[in-house]
N, C-alpha and C positions, 0 to 999 in steps of 0.2 A: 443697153441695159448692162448693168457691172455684173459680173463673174459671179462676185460675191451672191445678189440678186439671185443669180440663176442657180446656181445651189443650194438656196434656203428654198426657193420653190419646188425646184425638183425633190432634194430632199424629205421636204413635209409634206409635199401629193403622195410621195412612195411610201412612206412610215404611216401615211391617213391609211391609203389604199391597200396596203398591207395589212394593216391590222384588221379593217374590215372583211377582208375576204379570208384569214385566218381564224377569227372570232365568229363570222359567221357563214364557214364553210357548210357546215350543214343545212342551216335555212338557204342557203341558196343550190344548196344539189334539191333541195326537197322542192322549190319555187320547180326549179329548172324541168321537174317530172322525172327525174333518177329512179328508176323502179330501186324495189327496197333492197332486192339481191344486191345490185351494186351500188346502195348507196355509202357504205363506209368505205370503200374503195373511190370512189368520188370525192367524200368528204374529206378523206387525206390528201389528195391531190391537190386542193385547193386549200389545205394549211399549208401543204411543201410549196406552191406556189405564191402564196401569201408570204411566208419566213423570207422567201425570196427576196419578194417585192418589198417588204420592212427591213431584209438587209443591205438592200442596198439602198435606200432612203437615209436608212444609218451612217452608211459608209458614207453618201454623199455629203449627210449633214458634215462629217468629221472633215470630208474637204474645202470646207468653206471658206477659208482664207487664202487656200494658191491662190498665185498670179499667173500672169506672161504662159510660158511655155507648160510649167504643170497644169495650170487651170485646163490647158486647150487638150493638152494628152487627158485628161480627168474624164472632162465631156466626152472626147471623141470616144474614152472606156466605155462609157456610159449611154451611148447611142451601140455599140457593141452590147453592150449587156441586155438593151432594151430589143433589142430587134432579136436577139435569141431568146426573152420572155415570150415573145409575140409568135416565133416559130415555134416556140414547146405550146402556147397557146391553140394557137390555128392548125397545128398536126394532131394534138387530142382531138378538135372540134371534129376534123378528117374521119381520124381513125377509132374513135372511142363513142359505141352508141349513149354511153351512158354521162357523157362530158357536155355540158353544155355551156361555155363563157358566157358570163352576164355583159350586152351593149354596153353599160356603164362600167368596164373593168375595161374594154379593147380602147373604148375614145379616148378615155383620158391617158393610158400607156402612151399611144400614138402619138397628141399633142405635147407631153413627158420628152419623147423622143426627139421628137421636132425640136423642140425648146433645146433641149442640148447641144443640138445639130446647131442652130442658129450661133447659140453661146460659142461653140468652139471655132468657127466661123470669126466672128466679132473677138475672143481673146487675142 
């Protein structure tokens, strides 16, 4: 799979999955059962978490044309950025009764991650 390929997908799953967990941080702290005291405490966590994830879907889109050597340092950034999403993720899940990450935000990160991993590999 071309470079290019692999940064319009990454790219547009991170700016999708972004926008949904920032637009709909609250319906998902209220899904999750976030008693009401901490729910806007919750519900920001998961726009700061969302802005995140849409900024760097951003950033990747803008890198869609490296080649060779940048493309591969780009990825490898971006399996670095993923796997400290996933650690600020699974430390809240830890330490925060009131955090709950939706299944459908951790699989598709992970597979995100992988794909990069693969890409920089292959550049």
């Amino acid at each position: 799979m071309k470079t290019k390929n692999i940064f319009l997908i990454l790219g547009t799953a991170n700016v999708i999955l972004g926008a949904i967990l920032y637009f709909g941080a609250e319906e998902i702290s209220i899904a999750a059962g976030v008693s009401d005291s901490g729910l806007l405490e919750a519900t920001y966590g998961r726009m700061a978490l969302g802005g995140s994830i849409a900024g760097q879907g951003l950033l990747t889109l803008f890198l869609r044309n490296l080649t060779g050597q940048g493309a591969k340092n780009a990825l490898l950034g971006y399996v670095v950025a993923g796997i400290l999403q996933m650690v600020v993720i699974l430390s809240r899940i830890c330490t925060d009764e009131n955090y709950a990450a939706p299944f459908a935000l951790i699989v598709p990160v992970f597979f995100l991650i992988a794909l990069a991993f693969y890409g920089s590999r292959k550049a």
